[in-house]
C-alpha positions as CSV (number, residue, x, y, z in Angstrom):
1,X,-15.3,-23.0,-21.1
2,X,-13.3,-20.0,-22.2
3,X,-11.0,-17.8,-20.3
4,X,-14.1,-14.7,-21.1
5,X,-16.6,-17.2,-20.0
6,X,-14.7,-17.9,-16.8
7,X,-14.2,-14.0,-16.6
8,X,-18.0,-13.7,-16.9
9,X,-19.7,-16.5,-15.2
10,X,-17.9,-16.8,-11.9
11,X,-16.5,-13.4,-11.3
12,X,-19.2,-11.4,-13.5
13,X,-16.8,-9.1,-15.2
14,X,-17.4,-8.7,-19.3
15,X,-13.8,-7.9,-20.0
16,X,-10.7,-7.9,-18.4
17,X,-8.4,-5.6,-17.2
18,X,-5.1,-3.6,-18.7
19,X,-2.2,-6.5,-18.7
20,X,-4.6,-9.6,-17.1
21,X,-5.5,-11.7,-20.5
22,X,-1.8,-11.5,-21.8
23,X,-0.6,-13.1,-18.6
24,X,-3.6,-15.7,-18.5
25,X,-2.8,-16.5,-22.1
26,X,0.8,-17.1,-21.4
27,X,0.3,-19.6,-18.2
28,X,-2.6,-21.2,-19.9
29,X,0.1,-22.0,-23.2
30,X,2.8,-23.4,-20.2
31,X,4.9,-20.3,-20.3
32,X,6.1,-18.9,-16.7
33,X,5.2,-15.1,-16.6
34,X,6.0,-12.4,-14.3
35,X,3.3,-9.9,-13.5
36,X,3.9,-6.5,-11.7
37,X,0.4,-5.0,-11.1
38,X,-0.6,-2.6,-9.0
39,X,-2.8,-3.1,-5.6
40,X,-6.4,-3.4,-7.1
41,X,-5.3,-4.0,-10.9
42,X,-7.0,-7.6,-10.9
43,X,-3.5,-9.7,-9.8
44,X,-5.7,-12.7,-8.4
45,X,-7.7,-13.0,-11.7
46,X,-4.1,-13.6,-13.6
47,X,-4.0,-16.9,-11.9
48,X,-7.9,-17.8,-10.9
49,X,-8.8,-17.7,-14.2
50,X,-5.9,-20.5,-15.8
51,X,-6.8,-22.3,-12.2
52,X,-10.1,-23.2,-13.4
53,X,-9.1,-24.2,-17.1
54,X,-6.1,-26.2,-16.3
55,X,-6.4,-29.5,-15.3
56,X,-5.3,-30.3,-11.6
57,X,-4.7,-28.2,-9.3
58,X,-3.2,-24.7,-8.7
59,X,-1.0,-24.0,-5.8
60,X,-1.1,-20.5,-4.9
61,X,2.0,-19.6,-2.5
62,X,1.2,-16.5,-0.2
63,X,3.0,-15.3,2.7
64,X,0.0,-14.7,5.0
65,X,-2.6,-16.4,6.8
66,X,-5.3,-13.7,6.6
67,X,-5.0,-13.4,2.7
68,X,-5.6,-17.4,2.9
69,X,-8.7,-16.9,4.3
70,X,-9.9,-14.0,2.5
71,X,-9.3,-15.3,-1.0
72,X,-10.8,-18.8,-0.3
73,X,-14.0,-17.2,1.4
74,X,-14.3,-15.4,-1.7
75,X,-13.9,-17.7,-4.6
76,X,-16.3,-20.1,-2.3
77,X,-18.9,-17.4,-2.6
78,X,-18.0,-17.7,-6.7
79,X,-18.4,-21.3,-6.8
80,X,-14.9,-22.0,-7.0
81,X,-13.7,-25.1,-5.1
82,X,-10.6,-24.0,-2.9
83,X,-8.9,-24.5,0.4
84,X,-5.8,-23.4,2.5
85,X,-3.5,-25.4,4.4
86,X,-1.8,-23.6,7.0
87,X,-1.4,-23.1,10.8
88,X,-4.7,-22.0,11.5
89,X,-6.1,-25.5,11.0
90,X,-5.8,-28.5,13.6
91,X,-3.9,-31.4,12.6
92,X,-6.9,-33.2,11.9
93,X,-8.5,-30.5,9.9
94,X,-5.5,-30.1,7.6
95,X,-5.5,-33.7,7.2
96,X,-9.2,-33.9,5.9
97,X,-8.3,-30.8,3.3
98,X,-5.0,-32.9,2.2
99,X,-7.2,-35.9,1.8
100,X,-9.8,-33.8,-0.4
101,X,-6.8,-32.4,-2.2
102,X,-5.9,-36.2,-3.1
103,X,-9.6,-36.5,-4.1
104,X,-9.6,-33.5,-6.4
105,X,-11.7,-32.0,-4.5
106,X,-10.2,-28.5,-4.8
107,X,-9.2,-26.3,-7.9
108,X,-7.0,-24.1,-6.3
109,X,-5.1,-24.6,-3.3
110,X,-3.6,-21.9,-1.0
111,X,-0.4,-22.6,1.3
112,X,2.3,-20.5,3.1
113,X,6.1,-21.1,1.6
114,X,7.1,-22.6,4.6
115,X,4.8,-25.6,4.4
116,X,6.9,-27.0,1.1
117,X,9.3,-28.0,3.0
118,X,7.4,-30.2,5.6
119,X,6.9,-34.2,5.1
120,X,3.6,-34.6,4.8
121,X,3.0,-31.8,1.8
122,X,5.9,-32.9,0.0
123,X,4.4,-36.5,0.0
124,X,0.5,-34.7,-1.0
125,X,2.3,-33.2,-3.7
126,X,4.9,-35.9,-5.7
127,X,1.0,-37.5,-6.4
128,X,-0.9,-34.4,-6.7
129,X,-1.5,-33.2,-10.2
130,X,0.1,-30.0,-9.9
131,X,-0.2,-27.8,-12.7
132,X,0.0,-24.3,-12.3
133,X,2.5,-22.9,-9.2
134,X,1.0,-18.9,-8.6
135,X,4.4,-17.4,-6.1
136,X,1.7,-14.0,-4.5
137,X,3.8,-11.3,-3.4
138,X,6.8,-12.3,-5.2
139,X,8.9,-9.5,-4.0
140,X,9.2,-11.3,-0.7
141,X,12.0,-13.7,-2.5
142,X,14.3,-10.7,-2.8
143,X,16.4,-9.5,0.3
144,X,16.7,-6.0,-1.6
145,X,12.7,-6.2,-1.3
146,X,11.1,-4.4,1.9
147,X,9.2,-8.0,3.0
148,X,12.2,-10.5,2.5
149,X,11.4,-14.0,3.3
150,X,14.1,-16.9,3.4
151,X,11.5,-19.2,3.4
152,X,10.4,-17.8,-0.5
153,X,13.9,-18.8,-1.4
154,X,13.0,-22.5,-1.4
155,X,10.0,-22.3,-3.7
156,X,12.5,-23.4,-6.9
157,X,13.8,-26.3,-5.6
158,X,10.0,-27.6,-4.6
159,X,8.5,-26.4,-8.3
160,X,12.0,-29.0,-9.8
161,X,11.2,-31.6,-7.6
162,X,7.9,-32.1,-8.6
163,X,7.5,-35.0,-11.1
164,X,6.4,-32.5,-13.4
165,X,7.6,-29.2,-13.3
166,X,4.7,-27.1,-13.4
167,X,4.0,-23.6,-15.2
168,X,5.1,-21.1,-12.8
169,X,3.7,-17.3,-12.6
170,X,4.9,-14.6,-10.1
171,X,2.8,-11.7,-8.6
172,X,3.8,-8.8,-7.1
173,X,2.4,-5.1,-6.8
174,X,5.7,-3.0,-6.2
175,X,9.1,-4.1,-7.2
176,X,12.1,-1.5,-8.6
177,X,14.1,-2.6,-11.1
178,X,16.9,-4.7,-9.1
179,X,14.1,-7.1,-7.1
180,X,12.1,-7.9,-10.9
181,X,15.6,-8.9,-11.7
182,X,16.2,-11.2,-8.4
183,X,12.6,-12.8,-8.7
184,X,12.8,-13.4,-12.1
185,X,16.7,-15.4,-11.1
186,X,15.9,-16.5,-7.9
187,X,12.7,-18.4,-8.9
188,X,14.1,-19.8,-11.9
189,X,11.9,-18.4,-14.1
190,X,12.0,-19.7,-17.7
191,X,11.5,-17.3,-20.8
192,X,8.9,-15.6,-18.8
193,X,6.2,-13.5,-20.2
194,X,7.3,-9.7,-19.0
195,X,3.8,-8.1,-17.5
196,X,4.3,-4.8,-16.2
197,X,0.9,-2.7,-16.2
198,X,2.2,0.1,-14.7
199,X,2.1,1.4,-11.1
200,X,-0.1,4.1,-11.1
201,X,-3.5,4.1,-9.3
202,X,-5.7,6.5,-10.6
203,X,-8.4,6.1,-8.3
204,X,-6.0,7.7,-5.0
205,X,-5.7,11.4,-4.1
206,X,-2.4,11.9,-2.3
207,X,-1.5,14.4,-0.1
208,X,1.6,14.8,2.4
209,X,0.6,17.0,5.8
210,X,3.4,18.5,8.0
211,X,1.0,19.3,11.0
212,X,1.8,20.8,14.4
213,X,-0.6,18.4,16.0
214,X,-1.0,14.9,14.3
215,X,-3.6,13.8,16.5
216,X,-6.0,16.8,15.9
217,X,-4.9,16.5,12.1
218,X,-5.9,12.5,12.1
219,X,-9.6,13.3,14.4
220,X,-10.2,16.0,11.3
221,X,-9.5,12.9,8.9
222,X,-11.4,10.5,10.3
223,X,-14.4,12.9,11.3
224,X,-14.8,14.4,8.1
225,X,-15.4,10.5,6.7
226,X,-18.5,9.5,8.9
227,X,-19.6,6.3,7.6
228,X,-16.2,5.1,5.9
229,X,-13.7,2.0,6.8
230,X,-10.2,3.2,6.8
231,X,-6.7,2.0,8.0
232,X,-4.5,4.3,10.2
233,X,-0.5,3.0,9.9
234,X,1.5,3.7,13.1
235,X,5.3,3.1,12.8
236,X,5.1,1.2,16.8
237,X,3.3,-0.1,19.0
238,X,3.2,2.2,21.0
239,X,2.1,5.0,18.5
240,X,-0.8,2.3,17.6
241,X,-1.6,1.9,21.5
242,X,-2.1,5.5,21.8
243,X,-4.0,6.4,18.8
244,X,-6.2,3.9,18.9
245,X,-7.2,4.8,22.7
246,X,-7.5,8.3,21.4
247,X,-9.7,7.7,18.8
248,X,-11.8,5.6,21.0
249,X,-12.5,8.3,23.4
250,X,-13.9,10.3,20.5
251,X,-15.8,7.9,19.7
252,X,-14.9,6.4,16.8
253,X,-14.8,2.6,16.3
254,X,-11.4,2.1,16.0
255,X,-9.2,-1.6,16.7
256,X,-5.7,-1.9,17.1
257,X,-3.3,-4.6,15.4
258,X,0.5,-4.8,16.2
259,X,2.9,-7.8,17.2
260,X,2.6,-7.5,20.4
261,X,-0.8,-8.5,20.7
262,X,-1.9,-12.0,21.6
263,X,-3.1,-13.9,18.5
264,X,-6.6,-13.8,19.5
265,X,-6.6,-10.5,19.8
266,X,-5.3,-9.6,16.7
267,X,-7.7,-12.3,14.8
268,X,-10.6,-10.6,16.4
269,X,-9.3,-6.9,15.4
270,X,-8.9,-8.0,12.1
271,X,-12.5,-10.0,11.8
272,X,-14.2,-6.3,13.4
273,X,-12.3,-4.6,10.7
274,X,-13.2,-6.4,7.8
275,X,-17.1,-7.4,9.2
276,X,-17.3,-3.5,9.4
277,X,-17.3,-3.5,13.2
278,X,-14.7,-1.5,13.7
279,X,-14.7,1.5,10.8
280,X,-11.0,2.1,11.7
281,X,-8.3,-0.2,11.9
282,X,-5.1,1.3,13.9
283,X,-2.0,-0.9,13.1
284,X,1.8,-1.1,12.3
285,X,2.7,-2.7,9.3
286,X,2.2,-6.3,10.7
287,X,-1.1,-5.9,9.3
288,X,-2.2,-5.5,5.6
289,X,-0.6,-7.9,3.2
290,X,-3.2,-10.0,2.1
291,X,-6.2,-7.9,4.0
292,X,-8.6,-8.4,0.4
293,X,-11.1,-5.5,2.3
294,X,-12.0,-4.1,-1.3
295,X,-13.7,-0.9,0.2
296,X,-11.2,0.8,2.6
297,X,-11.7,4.5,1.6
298,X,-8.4,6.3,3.0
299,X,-5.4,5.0,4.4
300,X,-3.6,7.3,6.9
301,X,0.1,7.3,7.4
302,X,0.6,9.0,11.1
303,X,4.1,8.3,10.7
304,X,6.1,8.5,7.6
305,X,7.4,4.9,6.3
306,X,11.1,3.8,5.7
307,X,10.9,3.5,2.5
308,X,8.7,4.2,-0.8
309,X,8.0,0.4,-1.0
310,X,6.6,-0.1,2.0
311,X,4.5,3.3,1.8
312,X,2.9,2.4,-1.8
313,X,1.9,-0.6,-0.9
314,X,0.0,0.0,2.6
315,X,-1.4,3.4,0.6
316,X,-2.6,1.3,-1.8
317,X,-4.6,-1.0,0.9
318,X,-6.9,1.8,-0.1
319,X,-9.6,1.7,-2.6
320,X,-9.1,-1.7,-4.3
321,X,-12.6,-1.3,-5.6
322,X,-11.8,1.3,-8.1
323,X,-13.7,4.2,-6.1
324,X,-11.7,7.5,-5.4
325,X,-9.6,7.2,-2.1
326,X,-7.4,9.2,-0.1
327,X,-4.1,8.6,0.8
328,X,-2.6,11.2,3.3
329,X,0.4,11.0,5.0
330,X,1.2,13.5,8.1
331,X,4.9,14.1,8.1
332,X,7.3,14.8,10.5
333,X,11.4,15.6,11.4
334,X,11.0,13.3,14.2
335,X,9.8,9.9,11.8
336,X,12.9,10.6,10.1
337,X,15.0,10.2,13.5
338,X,13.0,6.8,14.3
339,X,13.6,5.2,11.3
340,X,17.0,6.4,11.1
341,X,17.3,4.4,14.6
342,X,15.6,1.5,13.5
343,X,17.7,1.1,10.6
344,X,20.6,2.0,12.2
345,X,19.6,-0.9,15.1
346,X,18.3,-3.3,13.3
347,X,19.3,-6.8,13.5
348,X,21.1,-8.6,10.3
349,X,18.8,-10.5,8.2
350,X,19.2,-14.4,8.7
351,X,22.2,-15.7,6.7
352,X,24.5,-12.9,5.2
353,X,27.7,-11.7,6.7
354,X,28.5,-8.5,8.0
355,X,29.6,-6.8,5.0
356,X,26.1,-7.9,3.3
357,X,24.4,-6.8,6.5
358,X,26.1,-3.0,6.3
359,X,25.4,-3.3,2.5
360,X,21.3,-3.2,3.3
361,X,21.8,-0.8,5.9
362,X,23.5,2.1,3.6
363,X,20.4,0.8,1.0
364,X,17.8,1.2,3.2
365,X,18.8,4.4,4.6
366,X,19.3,5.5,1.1
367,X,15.7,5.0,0.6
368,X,14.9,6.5,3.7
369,X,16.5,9.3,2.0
370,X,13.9,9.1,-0.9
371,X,10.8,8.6,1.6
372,X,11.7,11.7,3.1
373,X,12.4,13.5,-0.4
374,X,8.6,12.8,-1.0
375,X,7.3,14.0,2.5
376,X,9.2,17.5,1.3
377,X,8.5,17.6,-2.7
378,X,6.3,21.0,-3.7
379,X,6.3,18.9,-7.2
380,X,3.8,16.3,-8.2
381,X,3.4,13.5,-5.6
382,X,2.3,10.5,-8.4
383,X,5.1,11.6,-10.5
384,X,7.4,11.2,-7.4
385,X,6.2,7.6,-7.0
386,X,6.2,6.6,-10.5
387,X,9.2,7.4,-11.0
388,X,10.9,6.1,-8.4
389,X,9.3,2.4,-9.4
390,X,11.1,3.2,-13.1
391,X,7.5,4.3,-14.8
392,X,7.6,7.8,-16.7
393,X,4.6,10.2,-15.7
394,X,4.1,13.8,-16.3
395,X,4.5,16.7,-14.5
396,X,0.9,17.3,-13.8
397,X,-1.6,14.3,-12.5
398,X,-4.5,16.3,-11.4
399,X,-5.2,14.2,-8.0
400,X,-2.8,14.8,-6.0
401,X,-2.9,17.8,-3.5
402,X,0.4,19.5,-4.7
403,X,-1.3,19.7,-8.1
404,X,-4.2,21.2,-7.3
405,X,-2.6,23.8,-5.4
406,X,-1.1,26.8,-6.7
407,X,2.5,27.2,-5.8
408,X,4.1,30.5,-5.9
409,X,7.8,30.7,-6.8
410,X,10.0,32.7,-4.4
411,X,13.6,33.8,-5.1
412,X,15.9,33.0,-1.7
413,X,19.3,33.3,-3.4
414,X,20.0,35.4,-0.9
415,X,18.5,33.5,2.2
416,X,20.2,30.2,1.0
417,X,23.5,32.1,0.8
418,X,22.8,33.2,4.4
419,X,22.1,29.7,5.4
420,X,25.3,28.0,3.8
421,X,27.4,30.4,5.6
422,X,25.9,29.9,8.7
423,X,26.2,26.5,8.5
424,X,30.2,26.8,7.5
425,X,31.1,29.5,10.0
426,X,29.5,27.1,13.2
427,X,31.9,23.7,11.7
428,X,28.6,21.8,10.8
429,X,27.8,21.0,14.2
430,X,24.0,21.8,14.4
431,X,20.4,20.6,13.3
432,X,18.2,22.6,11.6
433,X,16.7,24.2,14.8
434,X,19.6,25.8,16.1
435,X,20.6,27.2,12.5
436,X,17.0,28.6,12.1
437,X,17.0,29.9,15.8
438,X,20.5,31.5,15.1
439,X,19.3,33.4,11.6
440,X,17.0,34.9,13.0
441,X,18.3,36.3,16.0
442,X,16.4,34.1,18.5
443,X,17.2,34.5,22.6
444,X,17.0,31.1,23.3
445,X,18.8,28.7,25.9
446,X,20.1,27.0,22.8
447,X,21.5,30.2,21.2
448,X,22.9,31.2,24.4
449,X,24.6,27.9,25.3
450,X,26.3,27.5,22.1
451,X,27.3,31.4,22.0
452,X,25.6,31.8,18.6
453,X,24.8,35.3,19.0
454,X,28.6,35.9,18.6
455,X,28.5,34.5,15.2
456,X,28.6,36.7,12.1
457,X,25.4,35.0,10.5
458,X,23.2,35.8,13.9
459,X,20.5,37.7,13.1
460,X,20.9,37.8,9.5
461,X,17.5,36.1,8.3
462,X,15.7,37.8,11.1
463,X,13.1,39.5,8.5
464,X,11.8,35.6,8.5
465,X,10.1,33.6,11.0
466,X,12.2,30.3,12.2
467,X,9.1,28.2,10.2
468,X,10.0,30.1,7.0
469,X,13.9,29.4,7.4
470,X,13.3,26.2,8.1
471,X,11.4,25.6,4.9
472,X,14.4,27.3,3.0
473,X,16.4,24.8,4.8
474,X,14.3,21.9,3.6
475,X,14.3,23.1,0.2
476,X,18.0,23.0,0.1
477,X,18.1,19.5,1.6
478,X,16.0,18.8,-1.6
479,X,18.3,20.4,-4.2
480,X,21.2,18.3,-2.4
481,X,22.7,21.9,-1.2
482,X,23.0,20.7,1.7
483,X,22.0,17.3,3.2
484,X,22.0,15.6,7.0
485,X,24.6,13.1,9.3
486,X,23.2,10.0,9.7
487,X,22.3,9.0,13.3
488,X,19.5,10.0,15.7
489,X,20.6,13.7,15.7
490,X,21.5,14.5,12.3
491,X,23.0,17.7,11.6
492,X,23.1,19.9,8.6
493,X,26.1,19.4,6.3
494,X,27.2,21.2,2.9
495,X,26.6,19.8,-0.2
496,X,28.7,19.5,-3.3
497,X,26.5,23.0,-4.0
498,X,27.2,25.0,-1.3
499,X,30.3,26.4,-2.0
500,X,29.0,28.0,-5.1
501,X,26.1,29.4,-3.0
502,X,28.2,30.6,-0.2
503,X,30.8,32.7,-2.4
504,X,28.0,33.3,-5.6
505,X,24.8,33.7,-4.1
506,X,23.3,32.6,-7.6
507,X,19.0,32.6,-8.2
508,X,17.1,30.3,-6.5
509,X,13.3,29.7,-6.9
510,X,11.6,27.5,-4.3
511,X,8.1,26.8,-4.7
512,X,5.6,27.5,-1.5
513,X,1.8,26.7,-1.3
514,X,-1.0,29.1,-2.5
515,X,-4.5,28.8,-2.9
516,X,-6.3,25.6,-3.7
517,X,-7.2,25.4,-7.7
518,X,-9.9,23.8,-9.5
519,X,-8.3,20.6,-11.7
520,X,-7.1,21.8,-15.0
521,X,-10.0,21.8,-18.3
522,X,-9.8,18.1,-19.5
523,X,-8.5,16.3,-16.4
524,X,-9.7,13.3,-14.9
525,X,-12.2,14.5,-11.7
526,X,-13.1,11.6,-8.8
527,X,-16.6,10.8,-9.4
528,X,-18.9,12.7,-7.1
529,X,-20.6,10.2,-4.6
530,X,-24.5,9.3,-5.4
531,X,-27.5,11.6,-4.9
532,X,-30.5,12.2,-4.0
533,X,-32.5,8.6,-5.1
534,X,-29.9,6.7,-5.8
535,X,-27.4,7.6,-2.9
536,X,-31.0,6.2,-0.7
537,X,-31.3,3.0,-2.2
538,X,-27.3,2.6,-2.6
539,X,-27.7,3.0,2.0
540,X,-30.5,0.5,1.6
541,X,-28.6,-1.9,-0.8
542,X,-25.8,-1.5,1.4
543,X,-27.9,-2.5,4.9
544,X,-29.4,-5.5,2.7
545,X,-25.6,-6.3,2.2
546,X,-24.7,-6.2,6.0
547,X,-27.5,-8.5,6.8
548,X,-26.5,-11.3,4.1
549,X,-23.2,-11.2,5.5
550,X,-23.9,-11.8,8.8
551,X,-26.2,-14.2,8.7
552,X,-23.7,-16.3,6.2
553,X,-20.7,-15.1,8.9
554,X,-18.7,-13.3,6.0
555,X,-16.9,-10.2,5.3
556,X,-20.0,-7.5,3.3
557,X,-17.5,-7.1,0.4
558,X,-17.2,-11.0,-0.2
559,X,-21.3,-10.2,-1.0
560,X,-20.9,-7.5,-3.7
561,X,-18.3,-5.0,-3.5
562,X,-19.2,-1.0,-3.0
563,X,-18.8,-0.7,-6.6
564,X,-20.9,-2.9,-7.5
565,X,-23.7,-1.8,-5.1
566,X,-23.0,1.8,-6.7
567,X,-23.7,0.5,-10.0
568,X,-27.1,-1.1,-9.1
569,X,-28.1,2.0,-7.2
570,X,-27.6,3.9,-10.3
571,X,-28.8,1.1,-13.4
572,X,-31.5,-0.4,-11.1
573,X,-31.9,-3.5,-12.6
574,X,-35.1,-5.2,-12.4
575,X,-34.4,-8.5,-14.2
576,X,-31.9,-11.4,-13.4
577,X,-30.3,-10.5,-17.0
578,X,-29.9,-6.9,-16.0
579,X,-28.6,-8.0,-12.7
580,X,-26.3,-10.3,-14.4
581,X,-24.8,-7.2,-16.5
582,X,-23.5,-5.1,-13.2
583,X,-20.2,-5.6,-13.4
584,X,-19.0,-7.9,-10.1
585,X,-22.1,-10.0,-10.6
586,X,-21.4,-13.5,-11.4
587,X,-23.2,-16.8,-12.1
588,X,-23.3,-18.0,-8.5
589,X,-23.9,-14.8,-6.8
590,X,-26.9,-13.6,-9.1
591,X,-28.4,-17.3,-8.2
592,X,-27.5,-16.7,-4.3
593,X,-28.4,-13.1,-3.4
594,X,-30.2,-11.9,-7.0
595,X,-33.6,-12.3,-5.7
596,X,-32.9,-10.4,-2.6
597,X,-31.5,-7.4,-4.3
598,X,-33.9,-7.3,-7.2
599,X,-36.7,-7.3,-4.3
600,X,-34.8,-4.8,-2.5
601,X,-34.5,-2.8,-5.6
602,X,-38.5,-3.1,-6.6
603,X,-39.3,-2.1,-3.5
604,X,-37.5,1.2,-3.3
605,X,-38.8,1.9,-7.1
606,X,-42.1,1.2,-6.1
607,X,-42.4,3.5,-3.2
């Protein structure tokens, strides 16, 4: 069988994706490769595909139990033989899969990094036949990564050990520069084939909210989407504990997910979520990695992330499928201040000294930095992400919510001046609210305690509302005019700028929101949904779907995914061959649930 026959007959794609068939071709030859793909870009494939040419087996190391599960459950439904061995089984379970393993029972094989090191693996795998070793989220080995895990740093020693040192390919979706360089070292990768298909996910809308009310903001979000799945990150528990009871009395379907929860809990919060039980899932970020639901349709981000790692890759939990998705993020001063205390708290990572351990902190609150830079930008939000992953993209992209908004330029040369100077002549002691409170020539108990009104600058922006000075002062912040203390209650500070403002009061053109715009003659538009016919029978394949699923106890994207259901609504095949030509149907499925849709399909045409 060939790797396009593979492609075709278990997975039912006719060609593969940007990046996948150079990396396939490369592990298939015995050459290690490094693949940096974006969420939904295909990674698995890069790997299924040699698992099932290859002879042996493939161990696939992943960091999670759920994505275990997920992945297997899917290939099983493919026809691909595969198994996990981790902590979810009993003793006696995992020794029946080790004992298939032995048998060859299995193609691939999935297990967490920390089972390489125990006895009765290591003994499975000096007589195992080994040959490919897939390392999924590979940014995990790197303690400069957002998800560093000690455990990843002992994959090397198990791939030399081996009696044959088997073909190694690492998988990641977001890495900078500096953690490509420590997986590609710390994993010992030899000559490896470079794949980097770029970060950029087309199919998302993004769009950064500064609300007064995040909860009324979030109900809008989640109400306007009747129908959808979607996953709502909470930076605590708390945050989760209270949304989710909030959305529930609206309601909404929602489940929670967060550490604290016992482990039953959070396996039957996950199971509603990806059964399509629960429509939204409120979590922190213990829950995602791995979660292969291919038809979430927005992911919300009630609190801001610590860093543009963490935020890309839960963002891009959304529309895996291809479809158009939204990404929105509702900002606030105050999610700065949290993370700013949980970095600032933070325990040291396992096994570095001190100086190391101060090191990451000044790192991560760098990024911070960056995070927030993106919550404030009046600029192009993909081109803020691209380029902080190293990836070139233009000024315009067409889908975000800053782009399609007009943005009028105003000159506040003379406002930052103000502001500078106010900051100066008070030593640099105060936040942002008592500076804006103090231009304008607020009566407040904060004024009035501090004896602001005494100051020169009070009053002197009082033409503005506190709102608008504020926003001058966050534009500042993001020309590096002026920037903030570190600590819980940071305060403003001048920047290497801010003399030449204060005594020069040169131009300065800040961008505010207009009106919305229409995308520009040319650009790429998200698909409109279905209509009319096709949008009906799309609802009935859908139901049809549902019912399969729970009658075989499996997630309804394991089936067929949305896009695939999409695409039938709108061919309507009425013939195994035309079936077989919907991209996502392969071999095994067209034989397990063709007749059932092509019925399902007749039916509707011949009403």
């Amino acid at each position: 069988m060939t790797k396009e026959e593979a492609l075709k007959t278990y997975f039912g794609y006719d060609a593969f994706r940007g990046g996948q068939e150079a990396v396939i071709d490369a592990l298939l030859s015995g050459r290690d490769a490094l693949a940096i793909m974006p969420t939904g870009a295909g990674k698995s494939i890069c790997y299924q595909i040699p698992a099932l040419l290859l002879p042996g087996i493939t161990l696939v190391i992943s960091p999670l139990v759920s994505l275990m599960r997920d992945q297997v459950t899917a290939l099983v439904q493919m026809g691909i033989p595969a198994a996990f061995l981790n902590s979810s089984l009993t003793f006696r379970q995992y020794l029946l899969a080790l004992d298939r393993a032995r048998a060859g029972r299995y193609k691939i094989i999935y297990a967490a990094p920390e089972r390489l090191e125990t006895e009765g693996f290591r003994a499975f795998a000096e007589t195992a036949d080994i040959s490919l070793i897939a390392v999924d989220e590979a940014h995990c080995i790197s303690q400069w990564g957002q998800d560093f895990r000690p455990s990843y740093l002992n994959i090397p020693a198990f791939a030399a050990s081996l009696p044959r040192r088997p073909v190694v390919g690492a998988f990641t979706a977001t890495a900078t520069p500096e953690v490509k360089e420590d997986i590609e070292r710390l994993l010992a990768l030899r000559d490896p084939l470079r794949a980097a298909t770029g970060f950029n996910r087309e199919n998302l809308f993004f769009e950064v909210r500064q609300p007064a009310d995040k909860k009324a903001a979030l109900l809008e979000l989640v109400k306007g989407r009747p129908g959808k799945c979607g996953i709502v990150y909470c930076s605590t528990r708390k945050a989760v504990e209270e949304v989710c009871q909030f959305l529930r009395d609206r309601g909404i379907p929602a489940a929670r997910y967060h550490a604290g929860l016992e482990a039953e809990e959070r396996r039957q919060s996950q199971e509603d979520f990806l059964y399509d039980r629960a429509a939204v899932m409120v979590a922190t970020n213990a829950f995602g990695m791995g979660i292969d639901k291919s038809d979430v349709r927005y992911v919300v981000h009630y609190n801001m992330p610590k860093d543009m790692e963490s935020y890309y890759q839960e963002a891009g939990r959304a529309g895996r499928d291809g479809l158009p998705s939204t990404c929105v993020l509702l900002y606030s001063g105050q999610d700065v201040r949290t993370n700013e205390y949980l970095i600032t708290h933070a325990e040291a990572r396992e096994g570095i000294d001190e100086a190391a351990a101060e090191r990451l902190r000044e790192r991560d609150l760098q990024r911070l930095r960056q995070m927030t830079g993106f919550c404030r930008t009046r600029h192009c939000l993909r081109q803020h992400i691209l380029r902080y992953f190293g990836q070139d993209a233009p000024d315009y992209c067409g889908t975000c919510y800053n782009c399609l908004h007009n943005f009028k330029e105003v000159e506040v040369g003379r406002e930052a001046q103000a502001i500078v100077r106010c900051i100066a002549e008070t030593g640099q002691h105060f936040g942002a609210g008592v500076i804006a409170e103090t231009l304008c020539g607020a009566d407040t108990d904060r004024v009035r305690k501090y004896h602001m009104e005494r100051e020169a600058s009070y009053g002197a922006l009082r033409e503005l509302t506190q709102k608008a000075v504020r926003d001058r002062i966050r534009f500042l912040l993001d020309e590096g005019i002026l920037t903030l203390s570190p600590g819980q209650y940071p305060v403003l500070l001048l920047g290497e700028r801010a003399e030449d403002i204060a005594q020069n009061g040169p131009a300065l053109y800040m961008r505010t929101a207009e009106e919305e715009r229409p995308a520009a003659a040319g650009r790429r538009q998200i698909p409109a949904e279905l209509e009319g016919g096709q949008a009906e029978l799309f609802g009935r394949l859908r139901a049809l779907r549902a019912q399969i699923a729970r009658r075989q106890g499996v997630p309804a994207y394991v089936v067929f995914s949305d896009r695939t259901l999409r695409e039938m609504a709108a061919v309507q095949p009425r013939t195994t061959a035309e079936l077989r030509a919907v991209s996502g149907v392969g071999d095994a499925k067209a034989g397990r649930y063709g007749k059932a849709f092509l019925q399902e399909i007749e039916d509707f045409c011949g009403q």
